[in-house]
C-alpha positions in Angstrom: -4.9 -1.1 17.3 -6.2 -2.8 14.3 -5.8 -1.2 11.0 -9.1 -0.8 9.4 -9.9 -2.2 6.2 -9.3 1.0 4.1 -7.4 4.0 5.3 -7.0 7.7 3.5 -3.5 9.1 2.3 -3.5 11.4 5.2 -3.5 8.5 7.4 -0.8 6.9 5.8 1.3 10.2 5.8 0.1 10.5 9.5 1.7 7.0 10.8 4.8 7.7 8.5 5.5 11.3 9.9 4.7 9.9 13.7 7.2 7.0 12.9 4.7 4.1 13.3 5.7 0.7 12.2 4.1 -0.6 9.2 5.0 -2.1 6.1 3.5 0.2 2.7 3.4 -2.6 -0.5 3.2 -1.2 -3.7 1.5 -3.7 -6.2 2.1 -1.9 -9.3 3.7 -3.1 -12.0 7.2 -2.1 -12.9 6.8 0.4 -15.9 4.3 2.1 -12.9 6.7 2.1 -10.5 8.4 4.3 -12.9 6.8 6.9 -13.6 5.7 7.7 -10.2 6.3 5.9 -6.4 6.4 6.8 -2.7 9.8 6.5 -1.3 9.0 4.3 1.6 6.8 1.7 -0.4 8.2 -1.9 -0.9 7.7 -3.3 -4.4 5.8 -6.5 -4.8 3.6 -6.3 -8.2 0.1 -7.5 -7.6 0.9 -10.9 -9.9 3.7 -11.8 -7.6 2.1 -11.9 -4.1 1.1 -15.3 -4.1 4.7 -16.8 -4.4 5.7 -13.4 -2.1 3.8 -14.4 0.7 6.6 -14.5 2.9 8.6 -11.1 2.2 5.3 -9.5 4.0 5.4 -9.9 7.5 1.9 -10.9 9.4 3.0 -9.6 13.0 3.2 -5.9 11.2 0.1 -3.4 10.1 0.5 -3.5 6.1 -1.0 -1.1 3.9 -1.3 -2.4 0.4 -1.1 0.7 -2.3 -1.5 1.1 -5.9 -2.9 3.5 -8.1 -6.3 4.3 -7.7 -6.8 1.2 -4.7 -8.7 -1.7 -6.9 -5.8 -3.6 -7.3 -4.8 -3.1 -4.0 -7.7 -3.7 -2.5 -8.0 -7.2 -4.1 -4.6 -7.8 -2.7 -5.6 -6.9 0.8 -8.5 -8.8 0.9 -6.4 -11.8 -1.1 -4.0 -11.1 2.5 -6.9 -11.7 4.7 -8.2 -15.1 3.3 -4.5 -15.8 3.8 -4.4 -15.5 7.6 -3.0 -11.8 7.6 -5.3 -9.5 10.0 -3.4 -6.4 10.4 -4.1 -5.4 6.6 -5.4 -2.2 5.2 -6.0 -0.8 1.6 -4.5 2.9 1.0 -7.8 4.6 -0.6 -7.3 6.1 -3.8 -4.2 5.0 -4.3 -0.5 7.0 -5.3 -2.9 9.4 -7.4 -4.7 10.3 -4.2 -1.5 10.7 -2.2 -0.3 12.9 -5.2 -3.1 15.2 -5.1 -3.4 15.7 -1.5 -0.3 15.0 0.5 2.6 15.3 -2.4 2.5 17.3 -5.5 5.9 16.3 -6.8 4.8 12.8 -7.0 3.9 12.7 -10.7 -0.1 11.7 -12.0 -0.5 9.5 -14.6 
């Protein structure tokens, strides 16, 4: 099935907990990463994708994340013009997964 563009946290929390694969990438930048993160997200800061192209696998559904899901989205539509189709942009971000799917993940 193809991912949609955008998908909610409970979504994402929905194909984690059913063990679906996919690939989370968290484009924040390091003093983000930080403060807050989702265990299961791999790190690639937004300014780095371009040269990162090929630690993100196009055969996989890939949800780009960051914190609110403007950054991310540019990513994920930055992975489409690049050939990848099975791409999707984690609405609202870590601060939405915080306030609806994990309270111990801190806001900032």
């Amino acid at each position: 099935m193809a991912l949609p563009e955008e998908i909610s946290v409970s979504e994402l929390k929905r194909m984690h907990d059913a063990d679906e694969p996919f690939v989370l990438i968290d484009v924040r930048e390091d003093d983000e990463l930080a403060t807050a993160s989702i265990s299961f997200a791999e790190h690639i800061p937004m300014g780095t994708v371009p040269e990162r192209l090929a630690d993100i696998p196009k055969d996989e559904d890939v949800v780009v994340m960051c914190h609110g899901g403007t950054r991310s989205g540019r990513v994920a539509a930055y992975l489409r013009q690049n050939g990848y189709t099975r791409v999707a942009n984690l609405a609202g971000g870590i601060d939405s997964w915080s306030t609806e799917i994990d309270a111990s993940v801190p806001r900032y």
